[in-house]
Each structure stands twice: as C-alpha cells, then as structure tokens.
BAFITOR-107052 format. One record per residue (C-alpha): residue number from 1; chain; residue in one letter; x, y, z. Coordinates in steps of 0.001 Angstrom, whole numbers, plus 500000, padded with zeros to 6 digits. Layout:
BEGIN
n  chain  res  X  Y  Z
NUM  A  a  X  Y  Z
...
This chain:
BEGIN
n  chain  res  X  Y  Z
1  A  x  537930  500241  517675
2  A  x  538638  503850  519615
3  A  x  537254  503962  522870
4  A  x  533886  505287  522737
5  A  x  531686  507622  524137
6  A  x  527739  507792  524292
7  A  x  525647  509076  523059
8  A  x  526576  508965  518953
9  A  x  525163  508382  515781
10  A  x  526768  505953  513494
11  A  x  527565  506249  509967
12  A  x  529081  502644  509324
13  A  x  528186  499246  510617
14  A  x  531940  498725  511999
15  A  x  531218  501767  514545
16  A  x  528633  499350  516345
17  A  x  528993  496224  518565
18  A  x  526413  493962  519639
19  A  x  524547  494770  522667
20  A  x  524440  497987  521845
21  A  x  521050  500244  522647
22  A  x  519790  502698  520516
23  A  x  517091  504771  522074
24  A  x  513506  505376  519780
25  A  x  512152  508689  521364
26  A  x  508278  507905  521316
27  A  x  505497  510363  520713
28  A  x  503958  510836  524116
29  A  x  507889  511523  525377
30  A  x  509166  508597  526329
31  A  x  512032  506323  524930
32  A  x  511631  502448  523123
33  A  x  515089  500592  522556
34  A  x  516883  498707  520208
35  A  x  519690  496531  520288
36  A  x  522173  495643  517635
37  A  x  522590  491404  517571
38  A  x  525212  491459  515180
39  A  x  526959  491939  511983
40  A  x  526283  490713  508698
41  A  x  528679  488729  507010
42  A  x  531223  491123  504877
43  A  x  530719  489724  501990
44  A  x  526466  490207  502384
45  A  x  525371  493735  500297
46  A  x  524972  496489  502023
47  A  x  527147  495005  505050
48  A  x  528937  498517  505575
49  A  x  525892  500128  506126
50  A  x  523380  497379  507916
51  A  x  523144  494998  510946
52  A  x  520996  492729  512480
53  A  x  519330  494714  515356
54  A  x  516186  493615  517315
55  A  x  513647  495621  519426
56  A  x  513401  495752  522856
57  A  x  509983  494586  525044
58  A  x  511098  497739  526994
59  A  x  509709  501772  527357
60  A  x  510941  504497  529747
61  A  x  510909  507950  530943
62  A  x  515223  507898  529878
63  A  x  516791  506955  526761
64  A  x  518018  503203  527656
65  A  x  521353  502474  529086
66  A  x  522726  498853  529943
67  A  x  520996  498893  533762
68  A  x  517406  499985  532714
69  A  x  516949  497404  529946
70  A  x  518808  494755  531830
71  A  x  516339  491680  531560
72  A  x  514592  492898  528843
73  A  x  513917  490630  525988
74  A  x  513944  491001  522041
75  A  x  510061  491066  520451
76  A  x  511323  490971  516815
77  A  x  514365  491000  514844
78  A  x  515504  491726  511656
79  A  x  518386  493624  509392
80  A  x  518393  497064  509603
81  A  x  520594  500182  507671
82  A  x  522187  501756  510567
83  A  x  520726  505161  509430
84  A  x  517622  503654  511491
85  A  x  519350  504351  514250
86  A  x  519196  508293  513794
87  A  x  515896  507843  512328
88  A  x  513481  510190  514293
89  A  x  516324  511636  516813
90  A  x  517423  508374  518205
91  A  x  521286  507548  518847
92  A  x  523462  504960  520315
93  A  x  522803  505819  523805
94  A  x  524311  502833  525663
95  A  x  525702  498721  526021
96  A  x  524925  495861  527195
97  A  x  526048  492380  526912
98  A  x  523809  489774  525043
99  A  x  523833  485977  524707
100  A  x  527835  484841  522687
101  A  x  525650  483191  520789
102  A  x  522537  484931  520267
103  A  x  520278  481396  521363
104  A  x  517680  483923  523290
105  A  x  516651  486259  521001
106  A  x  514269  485326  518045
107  A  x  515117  484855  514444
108  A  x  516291  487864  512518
109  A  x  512540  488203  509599
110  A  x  513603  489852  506451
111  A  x  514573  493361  506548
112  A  x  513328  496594  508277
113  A  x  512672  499616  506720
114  A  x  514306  502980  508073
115  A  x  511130  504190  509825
116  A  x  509868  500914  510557
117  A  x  511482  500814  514083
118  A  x  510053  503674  515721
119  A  x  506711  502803  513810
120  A  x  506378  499561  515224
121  A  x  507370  501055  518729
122  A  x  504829  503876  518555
123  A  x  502365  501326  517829
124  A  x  502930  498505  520788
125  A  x  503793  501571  523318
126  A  x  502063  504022  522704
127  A  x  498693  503009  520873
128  A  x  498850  499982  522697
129  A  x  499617  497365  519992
130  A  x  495543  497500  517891
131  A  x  495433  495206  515563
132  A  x  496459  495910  512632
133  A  x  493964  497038  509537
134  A  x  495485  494051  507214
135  A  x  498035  490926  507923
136  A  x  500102  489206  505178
137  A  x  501517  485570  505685
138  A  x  503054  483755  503093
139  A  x  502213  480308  503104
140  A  x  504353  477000  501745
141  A  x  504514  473244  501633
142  A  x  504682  471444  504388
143  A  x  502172  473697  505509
144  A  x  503167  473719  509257
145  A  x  500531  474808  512311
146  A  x  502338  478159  512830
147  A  x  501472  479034  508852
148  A  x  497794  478355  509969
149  A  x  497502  480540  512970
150  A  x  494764  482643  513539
151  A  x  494693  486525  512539
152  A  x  494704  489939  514884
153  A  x  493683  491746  512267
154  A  x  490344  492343  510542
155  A  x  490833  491762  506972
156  A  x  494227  489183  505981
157  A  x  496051  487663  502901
158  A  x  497523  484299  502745
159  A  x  499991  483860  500112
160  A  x  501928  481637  497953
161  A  x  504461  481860  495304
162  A  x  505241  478195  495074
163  A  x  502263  475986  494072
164  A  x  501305  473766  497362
165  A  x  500988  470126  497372
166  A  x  497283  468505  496925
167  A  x  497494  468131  500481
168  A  x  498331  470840  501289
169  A  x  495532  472930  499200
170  A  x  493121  470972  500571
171  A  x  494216  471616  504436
172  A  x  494688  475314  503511
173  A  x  490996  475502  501309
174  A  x  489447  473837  505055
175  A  x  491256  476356  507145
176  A  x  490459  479236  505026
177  A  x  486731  478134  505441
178  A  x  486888  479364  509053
179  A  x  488391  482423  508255
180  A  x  486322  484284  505835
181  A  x  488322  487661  506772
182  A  x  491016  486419  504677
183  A  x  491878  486158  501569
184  A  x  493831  483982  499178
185  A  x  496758  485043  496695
186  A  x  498774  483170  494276
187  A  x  502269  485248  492782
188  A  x  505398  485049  491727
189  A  x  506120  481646  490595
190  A  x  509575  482172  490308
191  A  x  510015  478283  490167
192  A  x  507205  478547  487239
193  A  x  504860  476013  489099
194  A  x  502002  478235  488816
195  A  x  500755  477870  485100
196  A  x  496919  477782  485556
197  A  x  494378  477899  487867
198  A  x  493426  474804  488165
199  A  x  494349  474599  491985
200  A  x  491590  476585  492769
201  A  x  489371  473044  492670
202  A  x  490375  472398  496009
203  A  x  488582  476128  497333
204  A  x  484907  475607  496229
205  A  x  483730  477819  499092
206  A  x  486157  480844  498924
207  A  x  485176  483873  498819
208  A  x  488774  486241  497968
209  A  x  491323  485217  495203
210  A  x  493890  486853  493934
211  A  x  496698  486241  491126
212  A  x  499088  488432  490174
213  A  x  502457  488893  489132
214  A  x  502677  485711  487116
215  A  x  503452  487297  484156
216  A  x  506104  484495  483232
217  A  x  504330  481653  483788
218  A  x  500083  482401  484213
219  A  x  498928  481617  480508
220  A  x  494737  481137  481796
221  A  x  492569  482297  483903
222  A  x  489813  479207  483433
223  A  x  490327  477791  486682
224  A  x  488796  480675  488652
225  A  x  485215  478542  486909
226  A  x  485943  476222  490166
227  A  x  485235  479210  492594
228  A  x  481697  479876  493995
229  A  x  479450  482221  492377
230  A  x  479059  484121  495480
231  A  x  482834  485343  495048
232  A  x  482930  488346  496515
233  A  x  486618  489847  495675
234  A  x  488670  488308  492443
235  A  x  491997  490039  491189
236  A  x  493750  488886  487817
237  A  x  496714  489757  486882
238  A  x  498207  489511  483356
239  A  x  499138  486525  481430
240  A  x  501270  484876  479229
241  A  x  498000  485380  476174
242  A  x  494911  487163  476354
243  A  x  492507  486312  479368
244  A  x  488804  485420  478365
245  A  x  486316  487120  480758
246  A  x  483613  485565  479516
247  A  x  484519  483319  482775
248  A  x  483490  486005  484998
249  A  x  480108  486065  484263
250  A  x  479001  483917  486932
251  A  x  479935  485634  489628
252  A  x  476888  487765  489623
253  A  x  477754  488880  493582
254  A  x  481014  490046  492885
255  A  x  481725  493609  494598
256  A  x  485515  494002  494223
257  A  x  487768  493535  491124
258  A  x  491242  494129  489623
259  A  x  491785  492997  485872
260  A  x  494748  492944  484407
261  A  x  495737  493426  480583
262  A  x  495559  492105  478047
263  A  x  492054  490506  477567
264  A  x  489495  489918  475914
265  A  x  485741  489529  476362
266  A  x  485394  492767  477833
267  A  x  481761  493049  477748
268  A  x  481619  490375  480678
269  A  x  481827  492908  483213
270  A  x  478499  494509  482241
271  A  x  476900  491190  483873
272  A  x  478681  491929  487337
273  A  x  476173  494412  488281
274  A  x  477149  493770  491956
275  A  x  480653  495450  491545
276  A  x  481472  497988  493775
277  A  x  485121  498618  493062
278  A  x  486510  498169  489873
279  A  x  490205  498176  488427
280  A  x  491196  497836  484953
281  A  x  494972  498196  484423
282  A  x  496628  498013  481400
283  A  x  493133  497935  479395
284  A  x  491947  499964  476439
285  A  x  488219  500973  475951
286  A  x  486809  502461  473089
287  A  x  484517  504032  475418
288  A  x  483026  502856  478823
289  A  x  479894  501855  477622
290  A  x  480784  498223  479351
291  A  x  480249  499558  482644
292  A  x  476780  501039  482454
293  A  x  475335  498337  483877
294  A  x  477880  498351  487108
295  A  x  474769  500920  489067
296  A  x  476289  500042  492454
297  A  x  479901  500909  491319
298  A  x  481432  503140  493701
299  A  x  484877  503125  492851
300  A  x  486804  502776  489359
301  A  x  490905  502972  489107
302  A  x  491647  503237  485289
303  A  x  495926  502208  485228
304  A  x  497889  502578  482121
305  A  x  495924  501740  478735
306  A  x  494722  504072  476770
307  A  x  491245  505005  477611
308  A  x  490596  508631  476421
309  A  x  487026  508722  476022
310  A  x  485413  509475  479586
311  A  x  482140  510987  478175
312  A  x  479820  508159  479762
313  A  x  481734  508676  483225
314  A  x  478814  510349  484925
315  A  x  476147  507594  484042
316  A  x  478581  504521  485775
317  A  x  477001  503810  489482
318  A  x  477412  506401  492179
319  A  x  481079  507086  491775
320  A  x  482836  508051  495461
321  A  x  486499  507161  493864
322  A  x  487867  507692  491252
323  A  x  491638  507125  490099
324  A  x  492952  508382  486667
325  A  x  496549  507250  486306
326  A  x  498794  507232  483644
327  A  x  496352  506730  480574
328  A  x  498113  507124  477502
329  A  x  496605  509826  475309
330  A  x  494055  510961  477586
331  A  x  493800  514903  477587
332  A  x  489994  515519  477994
333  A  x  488947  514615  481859
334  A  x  485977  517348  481357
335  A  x  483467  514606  482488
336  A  x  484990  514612  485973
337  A  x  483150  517696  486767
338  A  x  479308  516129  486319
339  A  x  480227  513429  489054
340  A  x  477520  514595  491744
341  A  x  478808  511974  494294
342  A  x  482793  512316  493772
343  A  x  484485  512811  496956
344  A  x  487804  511518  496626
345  A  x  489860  512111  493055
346  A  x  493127  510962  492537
347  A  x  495038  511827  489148
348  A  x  498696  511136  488459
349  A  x  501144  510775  485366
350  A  x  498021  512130  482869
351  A  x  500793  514032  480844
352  A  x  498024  515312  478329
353  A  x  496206  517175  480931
354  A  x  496555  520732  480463
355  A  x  493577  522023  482835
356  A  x  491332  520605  485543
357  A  x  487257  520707  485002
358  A  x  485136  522874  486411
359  A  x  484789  521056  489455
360  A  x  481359  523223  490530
361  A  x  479022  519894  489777
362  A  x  480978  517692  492529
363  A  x  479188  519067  495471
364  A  x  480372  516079  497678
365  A  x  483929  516086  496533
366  A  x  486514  516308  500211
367  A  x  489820  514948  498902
368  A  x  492205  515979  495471
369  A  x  495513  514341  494945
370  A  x  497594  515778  492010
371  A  x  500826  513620  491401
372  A  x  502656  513893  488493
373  A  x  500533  516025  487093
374  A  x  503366  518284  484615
375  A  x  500716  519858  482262
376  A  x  499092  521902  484834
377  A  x  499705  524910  485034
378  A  x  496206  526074  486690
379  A  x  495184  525738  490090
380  A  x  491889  527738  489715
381  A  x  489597  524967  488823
382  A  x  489396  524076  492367
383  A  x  488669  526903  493304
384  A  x  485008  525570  491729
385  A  x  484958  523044  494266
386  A  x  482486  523867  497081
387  A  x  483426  521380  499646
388  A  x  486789  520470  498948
389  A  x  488579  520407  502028
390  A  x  491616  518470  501849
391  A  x  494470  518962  498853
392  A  x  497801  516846  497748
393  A  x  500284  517760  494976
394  A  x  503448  516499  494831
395  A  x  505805  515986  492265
396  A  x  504700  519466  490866
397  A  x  508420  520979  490524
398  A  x  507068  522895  487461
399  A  x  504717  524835  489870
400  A  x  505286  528023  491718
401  A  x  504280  529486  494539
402  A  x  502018  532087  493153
403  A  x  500076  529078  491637
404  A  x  498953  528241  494867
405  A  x  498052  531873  495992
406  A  x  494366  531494  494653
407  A  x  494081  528755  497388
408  A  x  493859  531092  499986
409  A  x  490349  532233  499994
410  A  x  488792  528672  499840
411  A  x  486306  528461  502359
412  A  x  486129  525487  503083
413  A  x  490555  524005  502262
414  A  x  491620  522913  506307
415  A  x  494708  520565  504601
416  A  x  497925  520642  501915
417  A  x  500135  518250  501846
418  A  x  502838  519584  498956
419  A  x  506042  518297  497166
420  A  x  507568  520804  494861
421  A  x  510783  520039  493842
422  A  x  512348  521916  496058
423  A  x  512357  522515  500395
424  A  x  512502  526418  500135
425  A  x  509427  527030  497571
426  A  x  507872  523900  499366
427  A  x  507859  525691  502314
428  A  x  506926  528939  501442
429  A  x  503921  527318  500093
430  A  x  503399  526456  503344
431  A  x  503607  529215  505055
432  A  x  501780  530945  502341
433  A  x  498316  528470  502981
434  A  x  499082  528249  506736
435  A  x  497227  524772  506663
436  A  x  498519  521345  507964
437  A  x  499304  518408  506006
438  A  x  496872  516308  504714
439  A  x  499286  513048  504027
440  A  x  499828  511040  501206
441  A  x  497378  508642  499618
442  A  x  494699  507127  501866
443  A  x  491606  504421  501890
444  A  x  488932  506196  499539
445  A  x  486600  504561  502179
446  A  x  487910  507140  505203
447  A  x  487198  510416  502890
C-alpha cells in the first residue's frame, strides 16, 4: 500500500488497515469514532467493499487521531460497507494500533447499516443513550442467562425461528411472566420445526404472540386455543391451508391484531369488540360488514386483497388510522371523506385511484401520506382538509410542480416531505412550499 495521508475517504476495503479511526461528526458539533478491526475474508461477498469496524466509547471537540482515543475501548462491533465511513461527512482521519489479535474488543453482531454508525453515536452521545422505544432478541435452545436478560426498553420482542426444547419453553413461558412488556414471536422455521402451535401450551398466561413468516411450514393456527382469553395482542401470519378464526373468538379482550391470508371464518372478528387495531393482509371482503361490531376500533390497515367496497367505513369504531395499501381493484375511496375522527391517512400502491375525496368531513385529520399513488393527478382535494397540517408524497414521478402550487394557500400545511422522481423538480417543490420536511412514515399514535 502507498504511503498515506489523512484525512481520506475510501472507496475499497484494501485502502484501510486495522486501527484505523474514522471520525462521526455529531449533531451538537462534536466528533464520535470508529475503528476498522479487520478485513473480511476475500472470498466473503461484498469483501471489496466491507470490513469489520467497531465503535469507539469515545466523543471530542476534534475529529479522533491515534493520541486522543488512545485507551478507548470498542462498545459494539460489527461489518460495515466502507461507504459508512463517508456517511454524514466523516473520513479516515487517523491510526492507531489495536490488539494482533483482536482478544479485547467484543464480537463483531451481524451487519451495520450505512447510517447506522452515526445513528447509534448520536444516540449514546448526544441524547444520552434513552432507551430505546422497542428491543428485539432472538432467543434459542440452550436458552442461556444472557438470552434472558432484562429489557431497557419499554415495549420488547423475544423471538425464535427454531422451535425450543420443552425445557426450554417452559423456562422462557416463566420468564416472560415477569416481563409483561414483551412479547413473544415465532418465524422463520427454516429448519421446518415450527408446524403448529401447539407450543404455545407451555404460555398459559401470555399476553403477546406473534407468528409469521411460516409460510413453508405453519399449516394451523389451533394452538393459539392454549393462550389466555385476556390476550391482549395476537398476529397470524399465513399458512400452509386456510386458517379457521372461529378460534379467536375467545379472546373477547383482544385490542391489537394482524391476520394473515388466506382464512376462513371471517365473521369471528365481529366477537372481538375490544379491538383497537386491526390488520387484515392479504384478505378479501365482500364488504366490511364484519367489523361493525369492532366500536372501539381505532385503527384498520387493509394490505393486498381485494377489498373494494368501503361504503360501511364510517360506521367501524372511531377510526384515528387508517392504511389503504395495495388493494387490488379498489378505485372508489369516497367513504374516506365521512371519517369525523381521521387524523392520520396513509394510501400507497391503490393504482385505481384516480382522485382523492372531499376530505371537508375529516375535521381532525393532521397527517396524509401519498406513496405510490400513480393515478393522481389532483392535489386539490386536500385543499378540503381544514386541519391538515403535515403532507408526504413520494414516489409521485408522474407529478409536477404546478400540482403542488394549490398547496400554497393552506392555512393550516407547516410540513412536506416529497420524492418526485427527480432532485431538481423535487426541489423546486421545495422551494415553491417553503415548508420543512415532515419525514417518512411514523407511529399513528404520535399524530
């Protein structure tokens, strides 16, 4: 390798050497570090382009060079695609010499995302490391101690895609009994040991399940009869043949659910008059005359399927939420507009839609994301929408600037958050509205 000079932004893995700091510039102006541990082995994917780097217990007022980090150690390591590195203005900014044989720095976990670097650092030195709003762990046999530590966060998932031992479900069924923050999910079964629910006998008193993405190998659902009746959160994925849920029935408190498709028994859910959220992916109604009864519902995702008759929408609950994506056939979503307590609609992939409601009738609606949306061609309906104050559309290459012109005089728009196809008309959107972003998709609960 050519002698080198820092700072400099790498292109290749081969340009790197371990012990070499990258600086993160933070938010509040100063500097985070990482470290590159080492290559991965050539013949590894990706090995060109990736490492294994690990960040730094370390912030300062000065990129990092090999004195001010001396002594520091590694919090968390894992492989990373050197364009991290650039990611946010960093750049190689400096060496120093780590352990031949890399015995004091942790384990390298999975991969890292580009952005997930200077994420995590904004996070632990900036906001000062909150807990985080949800924790995943998957979960195996021998279930060890570590597996069964205790959660930072307020609401967690344990998961597993191998079915445990009888021992094992037992030990994990006692633990989760002093956790109810967290929840339980079965996937994957890549092994195909997951082929019922029948584990779930060992969890009489919990109170989350979830399984999904079993498609090879799920072919019932009856085992979720073993779970209490004061379930409060069930998801069901598809399976092998049609799911009965007539079994659901007895879950009277039930407030959150995801159903997959294809099933039968629909009618069940009219008995879960506790629901708050609903899901139905992958599910065809003639109508929605099943959810009537749901008075408390205050969210409803319909996925895929082919539900086009919405006419009943305004009698379900008191409907905050409400998520309308890629329904085959749909093209009339003129009930939207009657939903008096709306405040947060999300449409994508409708490719039947040629015109938003009059949106006059939603008097509580704050939040409209439009993704996918190609039939549009009409911004003006929310115009109608009296206190609609924050707007997304993205992948809306179709659309042109003066489409958004009418935007202007809303009284009450503060936020756009656009993606048009293209950076120029993008931005002269932009500059057009004068607004700031609103981001992408977010919690209905925070709208």
């Amino acid at each position: 390798m050519a002698e080198r000079s820092f700072p400099f932004v790498p292109k290749r893995s081969k340009e790197l050497l371990p012990g070499d700091l990258w600086s993160i510039p933070l938010s509040d102006g100063r500097f985070a570090c990482g470290r590159v541990l080492g290559h991965l082995e050539p013949s590894t994917p990706g090995a060109s382009v990736s490492f294994v780097g690990g960040l730094l217990d370390w912030v300062g007022d000065a990129p990092p060079d090999g004195n001010s980090v001396a002594g520091a150690r590694v919090r968390e390591a894992a492989t990373a695609h050197v364009a991290t590195i650039a990611e946010g203005g960093g750049a190689v900014t400096g060496h120093c010499d780590v352990d031949p044989d890399g015995s004091g720095d942790p384990t390298p976990s999975g991969g890292w995302g580009i952005a997930f670097v200077r994420l995590r650092a904004e996070r632990l030195f900036v906001k000062g490391d909150p807990p985080p709003p949800h924790e995943l762990r998957d979960v195996s046999s021998p279930l060890t101690d570590d597996m069964l530590r205790s959660f930072r966060a307020h609401r967690a998932t344990v998961q597993f895609s191998s079915l445990l031992s009888d021992g094992d479900l037992a030990r994990l069924a006692e633990w989760l009994v002093q956790q109810p923050h967290v929840s339980l999910r079965a996937y994957g079964s890549y092994d195909h040991s997951i082929t019922d629910l029948e584990f779930l006998r060992h969890f009489p008193r919990l109170r989350r399940f979830s399984a999904d993405a079993l498609y090879g190998s799920l072919t019932s659902i009856g085992g979720v009869r073993h779970l209490p009746t004061d379930l409060e959160e069930l998801g069901l994925g598809a399976t092998k043949v049609k799911a009965d849920l007539g079994v659901l029935q007895r879950f009277s408190a039930l407030k959150r659910l995801f159903v997959e498709g294809p099933v039968k028994g629909i009618d069940a859910l009219a008995s879960l008059t506790c629901l708050e959220e609903l899901t139905l992916r992958s599910i065809t109604l003639p109508d929605l005359s099943p959810l009537l009864p749901l008075h408390r519902l205050r969210a409803l995702d319909l996925k895929l399927g082919g539900t086009r008759d919405l006419s009943l929408l305004p009698q379900i609950g008191e409907l905050e939420y409400l998520e309308l994506w890629m329904v085959r056939g749909l093209c009339d979503i003129a009930a939207v507009g009657q939903l008096r307590s709306l405040r947060y609609l999300f449409l994508e992939s409708l490719r039947q839609v040629a015109e938003l409601p009059d949106l006059s009738g939603c008097r509580e609606l704050r939040r409209v994301h439009l993704q996918t949306m190609k039939g549009l061609t009409s911004l003006e309906p929310l115009m109608t929408a009296p206190a609609l104050q924050e707007l997304v559309v993205f992948d809306a290459g179709h659309l042109q600037p003066e489409h958004f012109a009418c935007l202007r005089s809303h009284p009450t728009l503060r936020a756009v958050t656009l993606g048009l196809g293209s950076r120029k008309k993008t931005s002269e959107v932009e500059a057009l509205l004068g607004l700031p972003h609103a981001g992408g998709k977010v919690p209905w609960r925070t709208v």
